[in-house]
C-alpha positions in Angstrom: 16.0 34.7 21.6 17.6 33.2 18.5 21.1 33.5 20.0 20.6 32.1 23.2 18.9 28.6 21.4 20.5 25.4 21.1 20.9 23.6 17.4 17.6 22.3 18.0 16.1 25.3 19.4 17.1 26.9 16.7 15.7 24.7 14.1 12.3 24.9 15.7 12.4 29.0 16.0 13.4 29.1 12.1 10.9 26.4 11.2 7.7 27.9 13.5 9.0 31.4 12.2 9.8 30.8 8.4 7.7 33.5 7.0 9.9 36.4 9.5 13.2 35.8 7.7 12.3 37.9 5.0 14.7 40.9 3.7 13.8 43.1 7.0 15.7 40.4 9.3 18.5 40.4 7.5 19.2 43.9 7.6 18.2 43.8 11.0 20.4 41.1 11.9 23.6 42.7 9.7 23.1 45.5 11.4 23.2 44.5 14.5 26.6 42.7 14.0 28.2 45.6 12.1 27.5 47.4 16.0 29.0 45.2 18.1 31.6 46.2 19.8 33.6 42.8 20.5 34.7 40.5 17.9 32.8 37.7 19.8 29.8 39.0 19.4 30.2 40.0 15.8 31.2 36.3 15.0 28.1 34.8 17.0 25.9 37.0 15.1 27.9 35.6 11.9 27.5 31.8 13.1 23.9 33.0 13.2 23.3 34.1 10.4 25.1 31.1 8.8 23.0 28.7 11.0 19.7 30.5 10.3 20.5 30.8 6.6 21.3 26.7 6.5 18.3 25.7 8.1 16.3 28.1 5.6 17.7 26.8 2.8 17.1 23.3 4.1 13.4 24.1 4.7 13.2 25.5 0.8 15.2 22.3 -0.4 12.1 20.3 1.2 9.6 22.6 -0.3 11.1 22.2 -4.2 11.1 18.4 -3.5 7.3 18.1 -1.9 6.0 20.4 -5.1 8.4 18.1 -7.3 6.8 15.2 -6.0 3.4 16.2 -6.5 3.9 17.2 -9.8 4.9 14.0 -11.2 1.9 12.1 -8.6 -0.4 14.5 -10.8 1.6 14.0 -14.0 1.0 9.9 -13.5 -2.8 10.0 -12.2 -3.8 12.3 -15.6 -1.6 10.2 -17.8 -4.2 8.2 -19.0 -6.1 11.1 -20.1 -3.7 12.9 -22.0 -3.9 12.4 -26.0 -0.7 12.5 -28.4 -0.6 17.0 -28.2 0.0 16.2 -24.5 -3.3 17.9 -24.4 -6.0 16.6 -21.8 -9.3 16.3 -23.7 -12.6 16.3 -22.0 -13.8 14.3 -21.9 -11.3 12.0 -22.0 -11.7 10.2 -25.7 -10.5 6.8 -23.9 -13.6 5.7 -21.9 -11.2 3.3 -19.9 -8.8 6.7 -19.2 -10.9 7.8 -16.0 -11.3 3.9 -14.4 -7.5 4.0 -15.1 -7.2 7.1 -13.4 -9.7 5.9 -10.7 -7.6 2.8 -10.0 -4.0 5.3 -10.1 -5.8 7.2 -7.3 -7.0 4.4 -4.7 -3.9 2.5 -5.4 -1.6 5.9 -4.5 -3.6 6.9 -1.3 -3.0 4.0 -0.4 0.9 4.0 -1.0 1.0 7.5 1.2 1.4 9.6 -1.7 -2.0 11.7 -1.7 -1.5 14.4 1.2 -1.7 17.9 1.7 1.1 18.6 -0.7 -0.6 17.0 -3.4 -4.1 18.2 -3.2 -1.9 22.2 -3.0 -0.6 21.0 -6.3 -4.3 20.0 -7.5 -5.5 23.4 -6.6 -2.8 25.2 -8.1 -3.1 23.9 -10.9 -6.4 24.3 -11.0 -6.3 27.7 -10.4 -4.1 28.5 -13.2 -5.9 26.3 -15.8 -9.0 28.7 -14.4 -6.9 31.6 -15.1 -5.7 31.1 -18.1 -8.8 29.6 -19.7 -7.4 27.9 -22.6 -7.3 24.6 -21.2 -11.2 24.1 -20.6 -10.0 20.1 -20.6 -7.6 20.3 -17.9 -10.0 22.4 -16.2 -12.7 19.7 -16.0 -10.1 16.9 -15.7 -8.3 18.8 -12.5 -12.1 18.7 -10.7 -12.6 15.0 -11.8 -9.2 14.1 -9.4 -10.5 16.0 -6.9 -13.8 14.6 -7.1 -12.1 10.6 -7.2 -9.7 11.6 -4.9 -12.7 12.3 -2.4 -14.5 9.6 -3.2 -11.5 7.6 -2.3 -10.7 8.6 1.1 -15.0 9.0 1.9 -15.5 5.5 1.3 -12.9 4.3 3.5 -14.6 6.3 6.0 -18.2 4.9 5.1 -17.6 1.4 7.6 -16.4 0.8 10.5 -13.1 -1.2 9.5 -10.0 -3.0 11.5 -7.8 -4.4 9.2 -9.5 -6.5 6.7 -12.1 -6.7 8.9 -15.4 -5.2 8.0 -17.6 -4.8 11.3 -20.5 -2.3 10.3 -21.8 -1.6 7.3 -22.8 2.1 7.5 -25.1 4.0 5.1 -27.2 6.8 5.3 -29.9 4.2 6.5 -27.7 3.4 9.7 -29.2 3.9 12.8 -26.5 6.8 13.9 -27.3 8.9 10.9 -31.2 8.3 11.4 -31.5 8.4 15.2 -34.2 11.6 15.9 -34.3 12.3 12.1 -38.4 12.8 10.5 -38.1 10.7 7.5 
């Protein structure tokens, strides 16, 4: 299958498939080429392998950059929070630190920079300040971006909006919400 695809092909198979180039494919695939009995088909299983490998490594290049990226999106939302130790207090001993944060937050969902990468990052982080449990600040202050980063993208999804247009207003009160409820 993966000899018989085109560059593009290729790149799909390897991208849909990442998780199956693991150790066993390689020794798999070396095998195969140390049986072949042409030197065609020894080099096409070379080419490959050289192909596969590329577009692997490509795919891991992208990964490292994504996790880079949400690193330093994380680094700059808690900034505010984080004292002189580079510790992160909770709560924060600036009472401006989580409007700051707040205002970080709407301003980089906005830019494109809050997606799934950065929310993995979040949790990740999360999860290890959990684990480790000597960071009961960044613990609490890890939730509190979650929590304003939800609030952020609700509320844009609280009215009906085109542009900077605002057509309905829509609460709980809204006749879509209340339609058949027994209040």
């Amino acid at each position: 299958m993966l000899r018989e695809a085109n560059p593009s092909e290729l790149q799909k198979l390897v991208v849909e498939n990442i998780l199956a180039f693991n150790e066993t494919f390689w020794i798999r695939l070396a095998a195969r080429s140390d049986t072949c009995k042409s030197d065609d088909d020894k080099k096409d299983y070379e080419e490959l392998a050289t192909a596969v490998m590329s577009i692997v490594d490509r795919i891991v290049h992208k990964t490292h950059e994504k996790i880079d990226s949400a690193t330093d999106v994380l680094k700059e939302i808690l900034e505010p929070a984080v004292n002189e130790e580079e510790e992160t207090p909770w709560p924060p001993k600036d009472p401006e630190a989580l409007k700051t944060m707040e205002k970080k937050i709407f301003q980089m969902e906005q830019e494109g920079k809050l997606d799934e990468g950065f929310l993995a990052e979040v949790s990740a982080q999360l999860r290890q300040a959990k684990e480790d449990a000597d960071k009961p600040g960044l613990e609490a202050m890890l939730q509190k971006v979650l929590q304003l980063y939800a609030s952020t993208v609700l509320s844009k999804r609280s009215y009906a909006k085109k542009g900077n247009t605002l057509f309905i207003e829509f609460s709980m009160h809204h006749p879509l919400v209340t339609k058949g409820m027994k209040c």
